[in-house]
GUBAFI-558803 format. One record per residue (C-alpha): x, y, z; residue number from 0. Coordinates in nm, 3 decimals. Each point is the difference from the previous one (the first is absolute). Layout:
N
{site {X, Y, Z}, NUM};
...
//
This chain:
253
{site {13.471, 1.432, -7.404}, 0};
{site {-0.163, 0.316, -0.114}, 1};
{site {0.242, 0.339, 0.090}, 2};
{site {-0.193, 0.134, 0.268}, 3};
{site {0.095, 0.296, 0.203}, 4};
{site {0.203, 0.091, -0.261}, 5};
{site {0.005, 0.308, -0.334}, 6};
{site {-0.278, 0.237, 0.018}, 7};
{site {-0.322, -0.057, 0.230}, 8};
{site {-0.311, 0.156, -0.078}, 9};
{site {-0.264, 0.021, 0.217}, 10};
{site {-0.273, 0.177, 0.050}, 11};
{site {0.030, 0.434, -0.011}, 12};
{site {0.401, -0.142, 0.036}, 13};
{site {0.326, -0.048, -0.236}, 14};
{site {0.263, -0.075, 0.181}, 15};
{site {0.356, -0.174, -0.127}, 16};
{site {0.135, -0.342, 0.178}, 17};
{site {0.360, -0.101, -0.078}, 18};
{site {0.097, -0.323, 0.208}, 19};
{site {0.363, -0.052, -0.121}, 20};
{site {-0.022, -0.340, 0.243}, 21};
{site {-0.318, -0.166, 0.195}, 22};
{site {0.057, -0.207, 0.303}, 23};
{site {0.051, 0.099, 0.354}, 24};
{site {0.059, -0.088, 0.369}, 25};
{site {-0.211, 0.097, 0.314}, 26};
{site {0.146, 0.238, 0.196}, 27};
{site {-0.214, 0.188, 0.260}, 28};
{site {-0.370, -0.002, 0.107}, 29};
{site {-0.130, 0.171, -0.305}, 30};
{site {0.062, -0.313, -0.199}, 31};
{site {-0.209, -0.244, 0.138}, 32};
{site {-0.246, 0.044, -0.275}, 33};
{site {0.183, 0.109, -0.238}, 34};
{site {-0.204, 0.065, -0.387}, 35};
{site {0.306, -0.149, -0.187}, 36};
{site {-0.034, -0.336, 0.253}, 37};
{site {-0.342, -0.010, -0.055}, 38};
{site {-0.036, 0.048, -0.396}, 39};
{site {0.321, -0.267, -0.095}, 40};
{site {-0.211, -0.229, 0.224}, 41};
{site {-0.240, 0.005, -0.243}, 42};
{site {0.240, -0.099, -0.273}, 43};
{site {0.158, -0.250, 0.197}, 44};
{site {0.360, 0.221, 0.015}, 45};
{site {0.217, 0.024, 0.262}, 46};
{site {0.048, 0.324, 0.126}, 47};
{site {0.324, -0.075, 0.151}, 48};
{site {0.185, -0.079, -0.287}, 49};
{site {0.148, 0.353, -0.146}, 50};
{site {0.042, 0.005, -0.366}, 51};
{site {0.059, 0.280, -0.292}, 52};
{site {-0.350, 0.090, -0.169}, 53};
{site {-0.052, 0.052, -0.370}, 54};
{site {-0.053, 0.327, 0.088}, 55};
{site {0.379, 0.062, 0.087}, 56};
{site {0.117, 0.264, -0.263}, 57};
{site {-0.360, 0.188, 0.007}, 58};
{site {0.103, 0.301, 0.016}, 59};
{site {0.214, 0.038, -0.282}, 60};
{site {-0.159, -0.249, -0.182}, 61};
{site {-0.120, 0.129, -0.385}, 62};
{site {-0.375, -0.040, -0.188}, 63};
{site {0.049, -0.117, -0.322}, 64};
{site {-0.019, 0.376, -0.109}, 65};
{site {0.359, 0.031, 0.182}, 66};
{site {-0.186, 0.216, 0.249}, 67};
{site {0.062, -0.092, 0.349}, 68};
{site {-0.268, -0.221, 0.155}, 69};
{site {-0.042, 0.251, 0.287}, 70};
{site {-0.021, 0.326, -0.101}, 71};
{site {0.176, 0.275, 0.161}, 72};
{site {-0.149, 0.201, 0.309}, 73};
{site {-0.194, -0.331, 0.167}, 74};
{site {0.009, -0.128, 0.348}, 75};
{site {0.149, -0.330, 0.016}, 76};
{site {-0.097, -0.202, 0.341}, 77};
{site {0.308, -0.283, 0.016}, 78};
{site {0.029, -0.286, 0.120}, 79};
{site {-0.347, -0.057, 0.177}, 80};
{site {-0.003, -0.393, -0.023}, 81};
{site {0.326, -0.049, 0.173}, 82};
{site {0.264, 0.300, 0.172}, 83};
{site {0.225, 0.205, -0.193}, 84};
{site {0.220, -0.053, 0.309}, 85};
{site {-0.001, -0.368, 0.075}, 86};
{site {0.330, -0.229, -0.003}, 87};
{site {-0.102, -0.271, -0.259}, 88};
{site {-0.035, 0.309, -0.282}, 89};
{site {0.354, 0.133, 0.128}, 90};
{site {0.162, -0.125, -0.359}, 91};
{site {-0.219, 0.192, -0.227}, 92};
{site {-0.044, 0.328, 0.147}, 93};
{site {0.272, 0.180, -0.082}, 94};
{site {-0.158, -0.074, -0.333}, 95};
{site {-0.356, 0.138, 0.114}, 96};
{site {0.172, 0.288, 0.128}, 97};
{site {0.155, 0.132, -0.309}, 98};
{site {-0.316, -0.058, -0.221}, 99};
{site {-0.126, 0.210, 0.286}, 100};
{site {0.281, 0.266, -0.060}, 101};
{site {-0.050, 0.000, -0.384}, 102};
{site {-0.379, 0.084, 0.031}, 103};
{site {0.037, 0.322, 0.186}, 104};
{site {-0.343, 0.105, -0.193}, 105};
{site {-0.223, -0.268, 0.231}, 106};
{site {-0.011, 0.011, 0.396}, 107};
{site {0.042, -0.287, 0.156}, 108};
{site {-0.190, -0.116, 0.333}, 109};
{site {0.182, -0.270, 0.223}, 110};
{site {-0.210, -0.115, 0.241}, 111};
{site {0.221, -0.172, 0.281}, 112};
{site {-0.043, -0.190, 0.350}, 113};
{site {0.430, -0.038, -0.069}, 114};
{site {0.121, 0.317, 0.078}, 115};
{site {0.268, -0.151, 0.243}, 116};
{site {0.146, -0.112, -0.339}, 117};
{site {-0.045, 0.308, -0.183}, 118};
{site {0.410, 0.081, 0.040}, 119};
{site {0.126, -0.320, -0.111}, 120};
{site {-0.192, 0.008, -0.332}, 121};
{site {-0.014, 0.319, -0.155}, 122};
{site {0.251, 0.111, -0.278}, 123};
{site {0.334, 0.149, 0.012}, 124};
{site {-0.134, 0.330, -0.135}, 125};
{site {-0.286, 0.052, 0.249}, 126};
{site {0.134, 0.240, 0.177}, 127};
{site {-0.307, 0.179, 0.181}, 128};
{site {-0.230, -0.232, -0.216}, 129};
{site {-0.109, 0.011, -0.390}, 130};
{site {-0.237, 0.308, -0.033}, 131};
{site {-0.240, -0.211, -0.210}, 132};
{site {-0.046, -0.245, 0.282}, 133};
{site {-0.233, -0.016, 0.301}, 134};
{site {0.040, -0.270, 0.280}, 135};
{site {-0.291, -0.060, 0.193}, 136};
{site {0.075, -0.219, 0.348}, 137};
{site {-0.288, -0.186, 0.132}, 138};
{site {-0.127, 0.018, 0.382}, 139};
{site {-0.288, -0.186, 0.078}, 140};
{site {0.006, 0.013, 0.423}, 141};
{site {0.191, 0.187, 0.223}, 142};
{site {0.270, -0.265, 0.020}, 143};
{site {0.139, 0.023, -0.363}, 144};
{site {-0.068, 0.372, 0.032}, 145};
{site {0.233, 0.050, 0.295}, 146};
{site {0.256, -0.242, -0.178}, 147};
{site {-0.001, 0.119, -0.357}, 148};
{site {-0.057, 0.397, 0.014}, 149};
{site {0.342, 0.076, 0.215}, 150};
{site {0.147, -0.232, -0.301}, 151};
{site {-0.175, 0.227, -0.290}, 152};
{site {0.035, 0.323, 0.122}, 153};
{site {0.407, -0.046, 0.000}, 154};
{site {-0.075, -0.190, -0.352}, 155};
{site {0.163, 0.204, -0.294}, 156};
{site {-0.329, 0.047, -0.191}, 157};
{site {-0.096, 0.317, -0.215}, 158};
{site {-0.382, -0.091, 0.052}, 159};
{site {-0.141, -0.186, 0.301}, 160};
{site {-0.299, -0.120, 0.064}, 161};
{site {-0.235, -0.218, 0.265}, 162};
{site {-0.267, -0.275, -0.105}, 163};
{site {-0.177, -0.104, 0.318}, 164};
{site {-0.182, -0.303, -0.193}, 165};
{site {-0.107, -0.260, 0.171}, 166};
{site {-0.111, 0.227, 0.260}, 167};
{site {0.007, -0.245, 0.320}, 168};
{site {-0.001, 0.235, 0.307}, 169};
{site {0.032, 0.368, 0.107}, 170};
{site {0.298, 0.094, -0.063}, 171};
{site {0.205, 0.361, 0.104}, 172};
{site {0.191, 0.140, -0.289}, 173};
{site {0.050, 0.312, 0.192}, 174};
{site {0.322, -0.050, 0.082}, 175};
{site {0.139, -0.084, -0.310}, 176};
{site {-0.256, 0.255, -0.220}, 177};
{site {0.163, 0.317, -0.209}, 178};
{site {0.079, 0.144, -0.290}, 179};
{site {0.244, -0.270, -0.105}, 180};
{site {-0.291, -0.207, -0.036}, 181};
{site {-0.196, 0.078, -0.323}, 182};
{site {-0.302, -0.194, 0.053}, 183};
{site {-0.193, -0.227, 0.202}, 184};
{site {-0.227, -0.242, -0.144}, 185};
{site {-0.255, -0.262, 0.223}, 186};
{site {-0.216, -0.291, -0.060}, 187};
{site {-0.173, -0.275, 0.128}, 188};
{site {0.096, -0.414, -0.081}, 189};
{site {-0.207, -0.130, -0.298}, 190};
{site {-0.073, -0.382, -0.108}, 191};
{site {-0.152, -0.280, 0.227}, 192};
{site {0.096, 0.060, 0.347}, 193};
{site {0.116, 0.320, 0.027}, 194};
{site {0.052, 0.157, 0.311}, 195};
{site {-0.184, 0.256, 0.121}, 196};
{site {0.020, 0.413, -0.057}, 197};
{site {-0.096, 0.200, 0.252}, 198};
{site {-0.094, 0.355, -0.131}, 199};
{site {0.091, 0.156, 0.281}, 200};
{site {0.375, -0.123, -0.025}, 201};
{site {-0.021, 0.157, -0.394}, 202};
{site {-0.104, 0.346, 0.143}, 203};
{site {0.241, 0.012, 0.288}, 204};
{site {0.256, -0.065, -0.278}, 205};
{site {-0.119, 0.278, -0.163}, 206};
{site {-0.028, 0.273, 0.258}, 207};
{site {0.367, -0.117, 0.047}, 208};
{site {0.095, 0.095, -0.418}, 209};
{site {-0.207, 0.340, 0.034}, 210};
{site {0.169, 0.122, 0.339}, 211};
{site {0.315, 0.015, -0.189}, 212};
{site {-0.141, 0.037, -0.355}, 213};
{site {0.096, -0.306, -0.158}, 214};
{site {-0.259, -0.126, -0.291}, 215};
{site {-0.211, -0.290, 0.141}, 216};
{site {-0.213, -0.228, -0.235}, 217};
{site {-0.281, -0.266, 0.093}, 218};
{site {0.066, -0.242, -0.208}, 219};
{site {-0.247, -0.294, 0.053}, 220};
{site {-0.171, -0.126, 0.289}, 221};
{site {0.052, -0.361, -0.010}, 222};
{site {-0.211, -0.234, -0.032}, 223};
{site {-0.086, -0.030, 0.358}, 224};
{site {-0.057, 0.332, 0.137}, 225};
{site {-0.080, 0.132, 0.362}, 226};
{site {-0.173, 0.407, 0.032}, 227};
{site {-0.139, 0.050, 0.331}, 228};
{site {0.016, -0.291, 0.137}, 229};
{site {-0.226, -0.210, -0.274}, 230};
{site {0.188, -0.224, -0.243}, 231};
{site {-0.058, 0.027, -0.386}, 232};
{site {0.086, -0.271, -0.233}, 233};
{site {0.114, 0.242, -0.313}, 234};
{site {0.001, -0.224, -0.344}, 235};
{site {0.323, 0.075, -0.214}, 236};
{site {-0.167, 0.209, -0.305}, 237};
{site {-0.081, 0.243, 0.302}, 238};
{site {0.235, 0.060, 0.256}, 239};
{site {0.157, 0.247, -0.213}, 240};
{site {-0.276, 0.198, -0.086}, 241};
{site {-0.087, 0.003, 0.414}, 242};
{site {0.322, 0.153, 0.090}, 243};
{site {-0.020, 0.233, -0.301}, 244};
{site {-0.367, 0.008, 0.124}, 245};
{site {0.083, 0.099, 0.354}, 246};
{site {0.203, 0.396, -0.118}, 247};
{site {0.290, -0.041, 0.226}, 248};
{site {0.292, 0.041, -0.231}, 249};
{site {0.222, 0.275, 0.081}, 250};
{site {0.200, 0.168, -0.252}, 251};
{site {0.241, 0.302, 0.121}, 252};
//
């Protein structure tokens, strides 16, 4: 099966570095109906369900034949974005993920999360307020998972938080939750057949939210079924990035 959604992805005007130490996963909430990963092993006839170790496992401190490491230092590494760093079937091998993690100090490393319930029971003995190379990012995609998850990650012991509101499903009220021990907020529309709709207006409510209290806000894509006043859009994939970039609404501190 070719190694998708893993190494480096180019695309275009974007680098940006995958590692998947594992690929599999579980539904958990309403933001995983449609999920990409779901939707592309379909294609290959794989079960998403079934967790397994990736040949990608020892990436980052895996060696070029030149000896020099295969990821040179000072990148952003996005992990684990075909399965969760967090989930229970990968609870056997992270230890080992975490102390590649430790060793490369040089890279940052993004975890993107909807497990942040779990976060306490899985991270290393040495943790203390969180690895200053690391970055966990929890998921909230309606107001539900927001009201459930933020109270959970704001008491998390994390150096750098931050918030991916991707799917976007609903309007959702950060404001309670919003401050400066949030870094970032980050929102986007569903892609791929049958996405659910984006209402603009829910992406700039989210922002007047992150500039009241001057926390960065980034459009990230629209989706591929998007809503602005009132009249649906159907976006195709090569442009719902350039859209939101399109649209000037990031907000940088």
């Amino acid at each position: 099966m070719p190694g998708y959604l893993e190494g480096l992805e180019i695309g275009k005007g974007c680098r940006f570095l995958l590692w998947n130490p594992w690929h599999g996963c579980h539904k958990l909430s309403a933001g995983c109906q449609n999920c990409y990963v779901y939707r592309i092993d379909h294609q290959h006839g794989k079960d998403s369900t079934v967790v397994s170790k990736t040949s990608s496992f020892r990436l980052p401190v895996a060696s070029k034949r030149d000896k020099n490491l295969q990821i040179p230092s000072g990148e952003r590494v996005y992990t684990c974005l075909s399965s969760d760093f967090f989930l229970e079937d990968a609870d056997d091998w992270r230890e080992e993920a975490w102390s590649m993690i430790k060793e490369r100090s040089d890279l940052s490393f993004y975890i993107i999360t909807k497990r942040i319930h779990r976060l306490e029971d899985c991270i290393p003995s040495d943790w203390g307020e969180g690895y200053e190379n690391v970055t966990i990012c929890c998921t909230v995609e309606n107001q539900d998972r927001a009201d459930f998850r933020l109270p959970i990650f704001y008491r998390a012991p994390v150096r750098h938080k931050e918030l991916i509101c991707e799917p976007l499903l609903e309007e959702i009220d950060l404001s309670p939750y919003l401050g400066d021990w949030i870094e970032g907020v980050t929102v986007g529309g569903e892609s791929g057949p049958g996405a659910r709709p984006c209402d603009f207006s829910w992406v700039l409510k989210l922002r007047e939210q992150c500039v009241r209290v001057g926390v960065p806000f980034h459009f990230k894509q629209t989706g591929a079924f998007f809503v602005k006043d009132g009249k649906p859009y159907r976006i195709p994939r090569s442009q719902q990035s350039a859209q939101a970039k399109k649209a000037g609404i990031d907000f940088v501190k």
